[in-house]
VOPAGU-2260 file (C-alpha; in pm, 1 decimal, decimal comma):
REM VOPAGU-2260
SITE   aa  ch    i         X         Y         Z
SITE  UNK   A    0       0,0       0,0       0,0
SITE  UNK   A    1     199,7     266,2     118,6
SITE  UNK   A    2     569,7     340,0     327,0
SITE  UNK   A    3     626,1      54,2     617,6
SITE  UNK   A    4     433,2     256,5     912,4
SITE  UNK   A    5     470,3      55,0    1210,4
SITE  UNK   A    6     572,5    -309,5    1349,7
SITE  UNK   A    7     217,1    -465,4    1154,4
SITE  UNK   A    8     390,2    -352,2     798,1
SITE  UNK   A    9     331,1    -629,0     554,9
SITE  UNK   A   10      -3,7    -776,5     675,3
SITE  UNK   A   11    -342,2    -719,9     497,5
SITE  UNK   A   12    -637,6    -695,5     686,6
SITE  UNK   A   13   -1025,0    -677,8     549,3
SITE  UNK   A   14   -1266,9    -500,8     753,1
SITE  UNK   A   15   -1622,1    -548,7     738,5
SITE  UNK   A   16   -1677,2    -222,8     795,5
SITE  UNK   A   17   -1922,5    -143,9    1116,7
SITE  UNK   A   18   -1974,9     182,0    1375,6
SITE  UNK   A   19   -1815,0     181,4    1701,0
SITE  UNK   A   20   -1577,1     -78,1    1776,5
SITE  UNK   A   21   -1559,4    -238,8    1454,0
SITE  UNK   A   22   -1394,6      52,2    1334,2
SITE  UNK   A   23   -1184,6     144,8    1649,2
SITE  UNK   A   24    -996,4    -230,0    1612,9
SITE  UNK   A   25    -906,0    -131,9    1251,9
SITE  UNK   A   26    -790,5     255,4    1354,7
SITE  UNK   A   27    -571,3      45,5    1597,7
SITE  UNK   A   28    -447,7    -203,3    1302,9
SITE  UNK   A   29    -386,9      62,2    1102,2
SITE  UNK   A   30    -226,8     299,9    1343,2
SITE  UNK   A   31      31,8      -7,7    1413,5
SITE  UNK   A   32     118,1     -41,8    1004,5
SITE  UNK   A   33    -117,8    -242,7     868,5
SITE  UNK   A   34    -276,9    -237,0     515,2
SITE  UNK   A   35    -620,4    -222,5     643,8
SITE  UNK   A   36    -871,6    -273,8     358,4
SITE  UNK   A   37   -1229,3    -114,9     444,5
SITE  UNK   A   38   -1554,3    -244,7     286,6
SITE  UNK   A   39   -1789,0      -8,7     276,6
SITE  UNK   A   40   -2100,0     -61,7     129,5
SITE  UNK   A   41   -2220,1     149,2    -118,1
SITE  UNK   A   42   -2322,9     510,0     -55,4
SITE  UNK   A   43   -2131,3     410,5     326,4
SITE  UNK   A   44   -2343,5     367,3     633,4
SITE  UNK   A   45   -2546,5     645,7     733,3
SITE  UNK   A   46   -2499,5     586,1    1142,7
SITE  UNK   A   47   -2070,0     659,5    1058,1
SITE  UNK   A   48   -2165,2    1008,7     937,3
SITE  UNK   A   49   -2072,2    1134,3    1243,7
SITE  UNK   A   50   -1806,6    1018,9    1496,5
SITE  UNK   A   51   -1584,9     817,6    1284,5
SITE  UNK   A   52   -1350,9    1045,9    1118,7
SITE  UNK   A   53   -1057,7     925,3    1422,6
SITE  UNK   A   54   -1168,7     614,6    1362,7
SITE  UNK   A   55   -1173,3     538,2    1014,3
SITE  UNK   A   56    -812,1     665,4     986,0
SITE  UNK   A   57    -499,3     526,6     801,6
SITE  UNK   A   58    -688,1     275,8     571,2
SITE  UNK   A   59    -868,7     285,1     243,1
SITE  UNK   A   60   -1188,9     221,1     181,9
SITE  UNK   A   61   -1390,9       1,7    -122,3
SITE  UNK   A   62   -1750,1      15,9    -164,1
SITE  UNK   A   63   -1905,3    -368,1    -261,1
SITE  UNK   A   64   -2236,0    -442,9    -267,6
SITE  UNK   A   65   -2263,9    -752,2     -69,6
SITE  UNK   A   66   -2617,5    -831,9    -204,2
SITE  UNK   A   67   -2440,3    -971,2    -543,8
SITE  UNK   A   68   -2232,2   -1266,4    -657,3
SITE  UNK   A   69   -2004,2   -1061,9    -777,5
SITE  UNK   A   70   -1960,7    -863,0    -488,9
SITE  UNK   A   71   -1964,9   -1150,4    -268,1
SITE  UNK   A   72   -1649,9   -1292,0    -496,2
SITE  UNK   A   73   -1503,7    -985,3    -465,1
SITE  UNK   A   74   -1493,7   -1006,3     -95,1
SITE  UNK   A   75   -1340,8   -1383,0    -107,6
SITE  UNK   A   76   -1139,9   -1306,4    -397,8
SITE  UNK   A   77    -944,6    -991,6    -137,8
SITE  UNK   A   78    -905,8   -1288,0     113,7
SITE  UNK   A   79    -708,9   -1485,8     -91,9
SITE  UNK   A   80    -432,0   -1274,3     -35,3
SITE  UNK   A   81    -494,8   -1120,6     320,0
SITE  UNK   A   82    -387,0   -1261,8     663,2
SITE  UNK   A   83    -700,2   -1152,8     824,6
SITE  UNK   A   84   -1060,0   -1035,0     820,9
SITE  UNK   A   85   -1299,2    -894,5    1097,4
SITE  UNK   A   86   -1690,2    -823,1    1098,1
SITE  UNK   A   87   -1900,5    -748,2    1374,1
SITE  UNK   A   88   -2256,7    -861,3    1247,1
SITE  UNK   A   89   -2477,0   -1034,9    1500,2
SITE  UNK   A   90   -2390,0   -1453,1    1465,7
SITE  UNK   A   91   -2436,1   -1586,7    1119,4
SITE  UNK   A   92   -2464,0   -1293,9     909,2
SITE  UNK   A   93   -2174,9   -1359,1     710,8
SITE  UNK   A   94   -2257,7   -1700,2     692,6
SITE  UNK   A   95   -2601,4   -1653,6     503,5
SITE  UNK   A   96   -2410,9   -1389,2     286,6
SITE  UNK   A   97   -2144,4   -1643,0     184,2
SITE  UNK   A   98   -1872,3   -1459,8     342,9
SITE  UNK   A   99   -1833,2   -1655,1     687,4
SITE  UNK   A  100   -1535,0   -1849,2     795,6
SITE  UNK   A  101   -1584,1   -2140,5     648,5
SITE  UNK   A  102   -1609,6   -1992,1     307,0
SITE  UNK   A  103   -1294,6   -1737,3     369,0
SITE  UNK   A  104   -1102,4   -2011,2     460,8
SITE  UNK   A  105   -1153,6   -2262,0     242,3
SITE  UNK   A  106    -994,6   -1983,2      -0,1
SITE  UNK   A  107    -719,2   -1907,8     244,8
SITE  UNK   A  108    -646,1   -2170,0     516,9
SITE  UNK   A  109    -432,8   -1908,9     742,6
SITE  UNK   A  110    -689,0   -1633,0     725,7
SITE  UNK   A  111    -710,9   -1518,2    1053,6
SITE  UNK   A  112   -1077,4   -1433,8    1057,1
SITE  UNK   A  113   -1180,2   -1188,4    1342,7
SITE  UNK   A  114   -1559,7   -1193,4    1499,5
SITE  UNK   A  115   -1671,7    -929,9    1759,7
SITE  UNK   A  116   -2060,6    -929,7    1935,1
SITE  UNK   A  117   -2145,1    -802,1    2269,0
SITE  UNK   A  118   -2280,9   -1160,3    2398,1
SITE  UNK   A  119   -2042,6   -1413,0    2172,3
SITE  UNK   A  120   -2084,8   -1630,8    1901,8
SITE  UNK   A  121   -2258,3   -1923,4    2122,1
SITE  UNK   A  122   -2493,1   -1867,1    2447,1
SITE  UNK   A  123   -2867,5   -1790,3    2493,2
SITE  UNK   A  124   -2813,8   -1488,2    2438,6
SITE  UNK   A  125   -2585,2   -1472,8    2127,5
SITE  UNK   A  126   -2890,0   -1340,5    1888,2
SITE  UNK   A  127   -3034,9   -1066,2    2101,0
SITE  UNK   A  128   -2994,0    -685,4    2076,8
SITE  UNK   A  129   -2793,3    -486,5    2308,3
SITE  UNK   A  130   -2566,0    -233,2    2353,9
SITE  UNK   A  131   -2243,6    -163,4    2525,2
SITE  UNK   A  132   -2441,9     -76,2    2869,0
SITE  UNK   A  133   -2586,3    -402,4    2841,5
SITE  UNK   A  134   -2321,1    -607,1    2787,6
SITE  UNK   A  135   -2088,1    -465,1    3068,7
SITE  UNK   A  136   -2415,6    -514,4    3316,0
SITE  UNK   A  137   -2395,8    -829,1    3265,9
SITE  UNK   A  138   -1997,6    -894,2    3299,2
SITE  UNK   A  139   -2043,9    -721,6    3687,5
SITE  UNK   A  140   -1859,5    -383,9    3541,9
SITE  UNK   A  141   -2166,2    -180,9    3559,6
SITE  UNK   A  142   -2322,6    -238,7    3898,2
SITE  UNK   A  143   -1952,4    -150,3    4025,8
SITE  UNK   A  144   -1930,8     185,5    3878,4
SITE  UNK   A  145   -2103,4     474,7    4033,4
SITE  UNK   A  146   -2125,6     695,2    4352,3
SITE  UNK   A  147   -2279,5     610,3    4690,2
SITE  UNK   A  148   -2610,1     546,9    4775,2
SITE  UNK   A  149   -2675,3     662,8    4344,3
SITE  UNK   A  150   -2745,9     406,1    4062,0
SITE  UNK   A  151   -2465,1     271,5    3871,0
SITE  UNK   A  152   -2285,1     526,4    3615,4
SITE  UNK   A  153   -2290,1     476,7    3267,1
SITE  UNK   A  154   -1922,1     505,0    3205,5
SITE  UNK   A  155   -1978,3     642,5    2818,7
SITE  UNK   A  156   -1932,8     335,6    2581,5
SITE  UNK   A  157   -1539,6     332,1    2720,4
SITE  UNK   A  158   -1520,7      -6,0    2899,3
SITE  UNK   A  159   -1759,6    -253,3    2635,5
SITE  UNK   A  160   -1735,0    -128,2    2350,3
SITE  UNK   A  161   -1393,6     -14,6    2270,0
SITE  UNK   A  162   -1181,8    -182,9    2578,0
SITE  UNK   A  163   -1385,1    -482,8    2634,6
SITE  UNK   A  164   -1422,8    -503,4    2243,8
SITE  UNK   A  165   -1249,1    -348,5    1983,5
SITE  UNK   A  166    -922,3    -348,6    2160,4
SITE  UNK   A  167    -949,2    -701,3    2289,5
SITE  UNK   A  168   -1019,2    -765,3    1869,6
SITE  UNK   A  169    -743,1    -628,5    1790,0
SITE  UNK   A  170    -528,6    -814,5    2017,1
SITE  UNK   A  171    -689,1   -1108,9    1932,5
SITE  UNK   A  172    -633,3   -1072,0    1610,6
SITE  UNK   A  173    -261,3    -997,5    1646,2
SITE  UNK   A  174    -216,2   -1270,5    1844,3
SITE  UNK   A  175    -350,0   -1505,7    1585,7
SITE  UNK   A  176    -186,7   -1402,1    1315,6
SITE  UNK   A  177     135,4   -1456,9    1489,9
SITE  UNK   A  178       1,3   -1848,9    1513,8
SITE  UNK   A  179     -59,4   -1813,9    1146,5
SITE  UNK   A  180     277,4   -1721,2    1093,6
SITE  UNK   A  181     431,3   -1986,0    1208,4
SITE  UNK   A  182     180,9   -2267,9    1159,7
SITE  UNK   A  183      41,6   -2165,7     830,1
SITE  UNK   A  184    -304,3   -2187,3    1021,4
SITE  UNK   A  185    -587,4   -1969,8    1048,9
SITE  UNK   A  186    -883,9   -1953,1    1331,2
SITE  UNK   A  187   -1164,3   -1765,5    1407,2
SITE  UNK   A  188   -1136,7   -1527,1    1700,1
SITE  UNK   A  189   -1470,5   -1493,7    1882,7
SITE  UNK   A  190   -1486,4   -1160,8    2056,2
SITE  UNK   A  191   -1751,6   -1078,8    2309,5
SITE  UNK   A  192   -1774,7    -750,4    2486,2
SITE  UNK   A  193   -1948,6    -909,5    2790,3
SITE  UNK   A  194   -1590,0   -1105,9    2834,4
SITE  UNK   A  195   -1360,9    -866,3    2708,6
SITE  UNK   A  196   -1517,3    -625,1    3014,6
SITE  UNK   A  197   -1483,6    -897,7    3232,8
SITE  UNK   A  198   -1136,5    -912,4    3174,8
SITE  UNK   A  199   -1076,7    -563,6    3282,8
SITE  UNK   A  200   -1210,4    -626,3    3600,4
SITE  UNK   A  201    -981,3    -864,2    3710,6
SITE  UNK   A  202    -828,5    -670,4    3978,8
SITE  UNK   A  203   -1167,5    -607,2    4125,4
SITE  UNK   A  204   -1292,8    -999,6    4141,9
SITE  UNK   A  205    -935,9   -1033,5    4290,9
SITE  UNK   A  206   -1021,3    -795,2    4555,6
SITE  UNK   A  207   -1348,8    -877,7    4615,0
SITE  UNK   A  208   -1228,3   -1246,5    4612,1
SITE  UNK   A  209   -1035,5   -1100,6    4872,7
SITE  UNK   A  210   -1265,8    -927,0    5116,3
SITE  UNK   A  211   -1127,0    -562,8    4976,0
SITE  UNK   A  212   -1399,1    -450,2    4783,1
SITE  UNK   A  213   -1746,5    -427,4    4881,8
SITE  UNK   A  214   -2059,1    -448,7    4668,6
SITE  UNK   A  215   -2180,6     -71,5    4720,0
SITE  UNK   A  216   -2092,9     125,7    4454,4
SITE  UNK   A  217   -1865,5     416,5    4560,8
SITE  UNK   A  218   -1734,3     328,2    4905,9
SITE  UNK   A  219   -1424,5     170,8    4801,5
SITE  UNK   A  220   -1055,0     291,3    4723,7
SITE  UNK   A  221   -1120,1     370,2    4367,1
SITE  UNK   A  222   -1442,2     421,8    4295,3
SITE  UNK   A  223   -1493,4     754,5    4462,9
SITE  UNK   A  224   -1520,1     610,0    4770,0
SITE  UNK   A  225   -1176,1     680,3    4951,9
SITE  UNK   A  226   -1147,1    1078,3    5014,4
SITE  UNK   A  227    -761,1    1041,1    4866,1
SITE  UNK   A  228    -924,9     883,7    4525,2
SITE  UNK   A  229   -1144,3    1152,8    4396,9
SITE  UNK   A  230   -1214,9    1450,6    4191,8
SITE  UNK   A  231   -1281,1    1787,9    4348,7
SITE  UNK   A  232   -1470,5    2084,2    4269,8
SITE  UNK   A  233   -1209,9    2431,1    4263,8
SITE  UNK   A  234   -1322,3    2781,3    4345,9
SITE  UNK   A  235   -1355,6    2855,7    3957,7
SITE  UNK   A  236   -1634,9    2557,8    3907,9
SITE  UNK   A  237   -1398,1    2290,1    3762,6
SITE  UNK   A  238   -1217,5    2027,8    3907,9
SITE  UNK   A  239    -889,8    1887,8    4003,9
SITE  UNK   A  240    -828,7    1494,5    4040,8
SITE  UNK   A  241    -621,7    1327,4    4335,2
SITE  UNK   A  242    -472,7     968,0    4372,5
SITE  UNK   A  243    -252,3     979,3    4682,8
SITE  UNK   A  244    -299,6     638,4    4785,0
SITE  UNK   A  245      66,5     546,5    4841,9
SITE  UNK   A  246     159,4     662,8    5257,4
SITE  UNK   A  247     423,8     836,7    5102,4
SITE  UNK   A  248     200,6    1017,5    4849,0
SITE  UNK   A  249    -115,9    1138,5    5125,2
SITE  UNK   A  250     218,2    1285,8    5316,1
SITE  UNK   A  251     221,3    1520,2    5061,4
SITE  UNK   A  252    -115,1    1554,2    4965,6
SITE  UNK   A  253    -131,2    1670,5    5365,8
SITE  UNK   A  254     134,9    1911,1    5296,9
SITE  UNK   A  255      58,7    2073,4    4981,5
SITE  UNK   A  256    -338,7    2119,6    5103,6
SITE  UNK   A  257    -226,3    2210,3    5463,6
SITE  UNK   A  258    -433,4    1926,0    5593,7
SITE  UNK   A  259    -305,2    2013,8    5947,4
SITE  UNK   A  260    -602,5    1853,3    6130,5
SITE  UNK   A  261    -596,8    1552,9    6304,6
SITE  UNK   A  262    -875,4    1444,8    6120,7
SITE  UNK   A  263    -664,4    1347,9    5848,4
SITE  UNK   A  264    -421,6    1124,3    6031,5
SITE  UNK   A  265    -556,4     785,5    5964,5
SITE  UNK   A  266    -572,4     756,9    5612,7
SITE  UNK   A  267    -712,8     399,9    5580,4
SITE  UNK   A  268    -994,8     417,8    5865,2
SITE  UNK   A  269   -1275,4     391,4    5594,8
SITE  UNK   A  270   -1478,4     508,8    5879,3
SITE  UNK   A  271   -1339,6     849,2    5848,4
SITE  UNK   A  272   -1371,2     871,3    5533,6
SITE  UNK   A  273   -1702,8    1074,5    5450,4
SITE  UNK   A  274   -1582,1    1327,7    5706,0
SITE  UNK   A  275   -1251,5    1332,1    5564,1
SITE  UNK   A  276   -1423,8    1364,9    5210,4
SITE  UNK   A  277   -1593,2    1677,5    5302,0
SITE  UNK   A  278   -1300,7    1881,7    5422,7
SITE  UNK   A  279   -1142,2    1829,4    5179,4
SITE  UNK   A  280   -1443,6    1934,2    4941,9
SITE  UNK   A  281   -1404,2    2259,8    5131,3
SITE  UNK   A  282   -1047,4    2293,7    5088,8
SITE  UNK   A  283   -1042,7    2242,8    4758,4
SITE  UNK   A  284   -1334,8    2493,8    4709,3
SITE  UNK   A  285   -1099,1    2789,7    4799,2
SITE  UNK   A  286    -849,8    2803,7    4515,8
SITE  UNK   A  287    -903,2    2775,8    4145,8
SITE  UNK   A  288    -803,4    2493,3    3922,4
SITE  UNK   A  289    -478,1    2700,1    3788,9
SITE  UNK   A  290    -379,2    2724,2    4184,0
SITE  UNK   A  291    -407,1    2391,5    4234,5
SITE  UNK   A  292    -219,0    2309,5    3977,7
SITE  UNK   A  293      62,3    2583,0    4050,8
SITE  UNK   A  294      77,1    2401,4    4413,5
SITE  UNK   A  295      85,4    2049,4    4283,6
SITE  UNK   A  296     117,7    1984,1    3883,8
SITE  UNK   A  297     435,9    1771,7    3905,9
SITE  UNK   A  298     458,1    1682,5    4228,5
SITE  UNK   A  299     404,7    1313,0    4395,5
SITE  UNK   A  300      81,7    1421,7    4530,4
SITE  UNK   A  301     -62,6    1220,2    4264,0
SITE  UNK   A  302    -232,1    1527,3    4132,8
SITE  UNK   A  303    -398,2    1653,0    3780,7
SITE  UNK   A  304    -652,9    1900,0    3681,5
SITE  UNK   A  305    -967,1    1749,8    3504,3
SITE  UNK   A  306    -968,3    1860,3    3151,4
SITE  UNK   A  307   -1237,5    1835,8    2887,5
SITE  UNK   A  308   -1196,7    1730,4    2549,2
SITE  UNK   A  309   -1144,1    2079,3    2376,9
SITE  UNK   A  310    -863,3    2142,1    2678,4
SITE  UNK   A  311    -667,0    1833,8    2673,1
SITE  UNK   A  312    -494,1    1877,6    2348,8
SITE  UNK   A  313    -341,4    2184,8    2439,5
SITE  UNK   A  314    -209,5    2068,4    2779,4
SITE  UNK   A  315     203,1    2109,8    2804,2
SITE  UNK   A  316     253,4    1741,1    2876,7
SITE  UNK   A  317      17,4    1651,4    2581,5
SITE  UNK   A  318     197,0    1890,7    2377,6
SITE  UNK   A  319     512,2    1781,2    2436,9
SITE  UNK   A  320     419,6    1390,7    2388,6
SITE  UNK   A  321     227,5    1475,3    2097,5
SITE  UNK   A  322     -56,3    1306,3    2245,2
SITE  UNK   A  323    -302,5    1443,0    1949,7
SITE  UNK   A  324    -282,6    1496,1    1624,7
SITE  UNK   A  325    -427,8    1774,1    1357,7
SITE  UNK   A  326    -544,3    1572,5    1096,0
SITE  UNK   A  327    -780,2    1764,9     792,6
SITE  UNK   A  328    -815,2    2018,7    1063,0
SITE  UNK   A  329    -977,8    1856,7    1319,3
SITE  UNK   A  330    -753,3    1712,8    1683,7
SITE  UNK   A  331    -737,4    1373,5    1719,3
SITE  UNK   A  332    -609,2    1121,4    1994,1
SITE  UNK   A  333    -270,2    1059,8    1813,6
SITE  UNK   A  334    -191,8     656,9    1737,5
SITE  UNK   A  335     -64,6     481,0    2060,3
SITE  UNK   A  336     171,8     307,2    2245,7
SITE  UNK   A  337     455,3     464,7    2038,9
SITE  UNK   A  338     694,5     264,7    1817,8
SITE  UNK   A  339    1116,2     361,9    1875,9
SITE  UNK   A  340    1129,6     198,9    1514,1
SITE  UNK   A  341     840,1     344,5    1386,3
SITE  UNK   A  342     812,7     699,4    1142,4
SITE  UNK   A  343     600,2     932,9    1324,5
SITE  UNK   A  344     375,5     989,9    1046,2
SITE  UNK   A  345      69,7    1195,5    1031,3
SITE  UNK   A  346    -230,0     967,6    1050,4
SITE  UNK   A  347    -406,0    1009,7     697,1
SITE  UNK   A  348    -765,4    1088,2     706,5
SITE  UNK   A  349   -1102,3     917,5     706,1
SITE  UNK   A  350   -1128,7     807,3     313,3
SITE  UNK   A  351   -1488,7     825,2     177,2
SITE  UNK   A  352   -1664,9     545,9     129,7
SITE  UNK   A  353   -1557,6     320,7    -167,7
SITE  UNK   A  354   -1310,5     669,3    -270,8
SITE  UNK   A  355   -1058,2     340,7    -329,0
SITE  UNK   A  356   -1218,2     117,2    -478,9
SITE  UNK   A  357   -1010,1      97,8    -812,6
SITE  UNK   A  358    -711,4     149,3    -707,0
SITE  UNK   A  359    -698,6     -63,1    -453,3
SITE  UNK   A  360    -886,2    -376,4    -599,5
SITE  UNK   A  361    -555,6    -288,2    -849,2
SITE  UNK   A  362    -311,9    -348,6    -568,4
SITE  UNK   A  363    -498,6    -635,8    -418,7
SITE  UNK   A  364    -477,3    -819,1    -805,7
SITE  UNK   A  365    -788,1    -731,2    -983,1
SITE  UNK   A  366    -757,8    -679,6   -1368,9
SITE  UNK   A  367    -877,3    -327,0   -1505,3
SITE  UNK   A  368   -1145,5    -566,4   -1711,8
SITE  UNK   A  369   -1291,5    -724,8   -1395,0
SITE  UNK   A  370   -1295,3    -401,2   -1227,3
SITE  UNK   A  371   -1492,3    -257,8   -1496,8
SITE  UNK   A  372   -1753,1    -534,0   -1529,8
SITE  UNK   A  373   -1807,5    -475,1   -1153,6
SITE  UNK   A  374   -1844,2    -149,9   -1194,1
SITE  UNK   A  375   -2116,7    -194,7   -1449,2
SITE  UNK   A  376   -2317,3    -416,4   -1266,6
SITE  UNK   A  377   -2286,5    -231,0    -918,0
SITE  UNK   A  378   -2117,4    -504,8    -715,7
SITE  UNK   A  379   -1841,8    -251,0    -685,3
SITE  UNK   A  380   -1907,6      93,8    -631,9
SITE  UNK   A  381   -1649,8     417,5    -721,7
SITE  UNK   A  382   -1685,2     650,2    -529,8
C-alpha cells in the first residue's frame, strides 16, 4: 500500500466495515502499520456520518455491494491474499451472505478471521440486541461503577465497547496471526464484549475475592469512595483529580493542602472517610483549578486537573508527547503506544466510502477488465 508505518507492515487486513468498535480495532491495526482494507457498502453507512472520522483513519476504503455474486467474490477473492478479516454482524450474518469463515477459509487456510458481538458467538443470548451498557451489566462492570447510595454510572461506551471489544479484537487478532505465521493456520477469534469487560475487572474480582472490595458502589478505594481517590470541585467551578494512595504520596497531599487537622491522620480508617471527604471538598473549594495546579502539577501528590476534550490537546505534557494529532483540521487522539522503530507519520484521514475502490482492488490483483464489469453491474461501487 503505502511506506512501512509501524511493526504490523506487511499484513493485509479486510474489515467489514461497522460503527463503534468495529472501526476502532481497525484505527488500531492501522495505526500499528497495517494495510487495512475497508468495505464499505455502497453510498457508506449512514450511522458513521458522524463520529468516525478518528476512527476510520490510516486505511482505504472500497464500496461492494454484498447483495451480489459478484460482490460476494469480490470479498473472497481480497481474502485470498490477506492474513485476516474482521466483521461485527450479530452470529451468522456472514454465513447466510457467503462470506463466513468457512467460506474465507476454504480460499485461504491461514486467514485469521476476526468476529466481535457483545454476547459471543454461542450462548442464549448470542442473537439478542444490546448495547455496550448491556453487555458490561452483565460482565459485573456496571453495577460496580457509580457513587454512593446513586445508581450505577454509565461510564460512556469506554469499557464494552472499545476496551472490552475493539481493543481485545485487535489483540486477538494480532495474536493469531502470529500463530498463522508460524503454523500456516488460520482460526476464528470470537470476541464478546461481555468477556472482554470482564477481563478488565480482574483486579476487582481479585479484591473482592479477597474481602477488599465491597458491593456498594462508591465506598471503596477507587471508585470515589476513599477521600484520597477523587475529583474535586475548585473555586472557579472545575475540578482537580487526586490519587494519593501510596503513605508516602497522602504525606504530601497533607502538605501541599495544609491538611493540618488531626482528622486526616488515619488515612485507611474507611470510617473516616465521609468526614474526611468533606473537608477536603471545602479545601479544595478555595483556590481555582490554575492554583491547584501551581501548588501540585508535578509533584508526587498524585495530582492533575480534570480537563475536557477541547482542553486536553493543548495541555504542556500533551503537547510535548504529541498526544493528538491535527489531521484535515480537526484534533485527534494521536496513534498509541509509540513505536522507537516506527516513522512518526501523520495519521491520513477518514477516506470516503468506496473513494478506493479501483485502485486498490488494483493493488490487491484485480484486472482493469474485472474491475470494470463490476463497476457496471454495481457489485463494486467508485466513489
Amino acid at each position: 500500500m503505502s511506506e512501512a508505518r509501524g511493526p504490523l507492515s506487511g499484513l493485509r487486513i479486510i474489515e467489514l466495515a461497522g460503527i463503534g468498535p468495529g472501526p476502532f480495532c481497525g484505527m488500531m491495526l492501522a495505526d500499528a502499520g497495517a494495510e487495512v482494507i475497508r468495505i464499505d457498502r455502497p453510498g457508506g453507512n449512514p450511522a458513521a456520518a458522524f463520529g468516525h472520522d478518528t476512527m476510520f483513519r490510516n486505511r482505504r476504503s472500497i464500496a461492494v455491494n454484498l447483495k451480489t455474486p459478484a460482490g460476494i467474490e469480490t470479498v473472497l477473492k481480497l481474502c485470498e491474499n490477506a492474513h485476516g478479516l474482521f466483521e461485527g454482524y450479530r452470529p451468522g450474518v456472514t454465513e447466510k451472505l457467503g462470506i463466513g469463515p468457512e467460506q474465507c477459509m476454504a480460499r485461504n487456510p491461514a486467514l485469521v478471521y476476526g468476529r466481535m458481538t457483545g454476547w459471543g458467538q454461542t450462548g442464549p443470548m448470542a442473537n439478542a440486541a444490546g448495547h455496550d451498557l448491556n453487555y458490561i451489566s452483565l460482565s459485573g462492570a456496571a453495577a460496580a461503577i457509580g457513587r454512593a447510595g446513586q445508581k450505577p454510572t454509565p461510564p460512556l461506551n469506554l469499557v464494552g465497547d472499545f476496551g472490552g471489544g475493539g481493543m481485545m479484537l485487535a489483540f486477538g487478532m494480532v495474536s493469531a496471526m502470529l500463530a498463522a505465521k508460524s503454523t500456516g493456520q488460520g482460526q476464528v477469534v470470537d470476541t464478546s464484549m461481555v468477556e472482554g469487560s470482564a477481563i478488565l475487572m480482574s483486579m476487582f474480582y481479585d479484591m473482592h475475592n479477597a474481602g477488599l472490595h465491597s458491593l456498594k458502589p462508591g465506598t471503596n478505594l477507587l471508585d470515589g469512595g476513599a477521600p484520597f481517590y477523587d475529583m474535586y470541585e475548585t473555586a472557579d467551578g472545575k475540578y482537580v483529580s487526586i490519587g494519593s494512595i501510596e503513605p508516602q504520596f497522602y504525606a504530601l497531599l497533607r502538605q501541599h493542602a495544609e491538611l493540618d487537622d488531626d482528622l486526616f491522620d488515619n488515612q485507611m480508617d474507611f470510617k473516616q472517610w465521609r468526614e474526611q471527604k468533606a473537608g477536603l471538598e471545602q479545601i479544595f473549594k478555595q483556590k481555582t483549578r490554575q492554583q491547584w495546579c501551581d501548588i501540585m502539577e508535578g509533584t508526587d501528590v498524585c495530582f492533575a486537573p480534570v480537563l475536557d476534550i477541547t482542553e486536553a490537546p493543548h495541555h504542556p505534557h500533551n503537547v510535548a508527547r504529541g498526544s493528538f494529532v491535527e489531521v484535515a483540521g480537526q484534533q485527534q487522539p494521536a496513534p498509541t503506544p509509540k513505536f522507537s522503530t516506527s516513522p512518526k507519520a501523520a495519521p491520513k484521514p477518514a477516506a470516503k466510502p468506496g473513494a478506493d475502490t479501483v485502485e486498490t482492488l488494483l493493488d490487491c490483483g484485480f484486472s482493469q477488465a474485472d474491475i470494470d464489469q463490476l463497476i457496471d453491474d454495481k457489485s463494486v461501487v467508485q466513489l
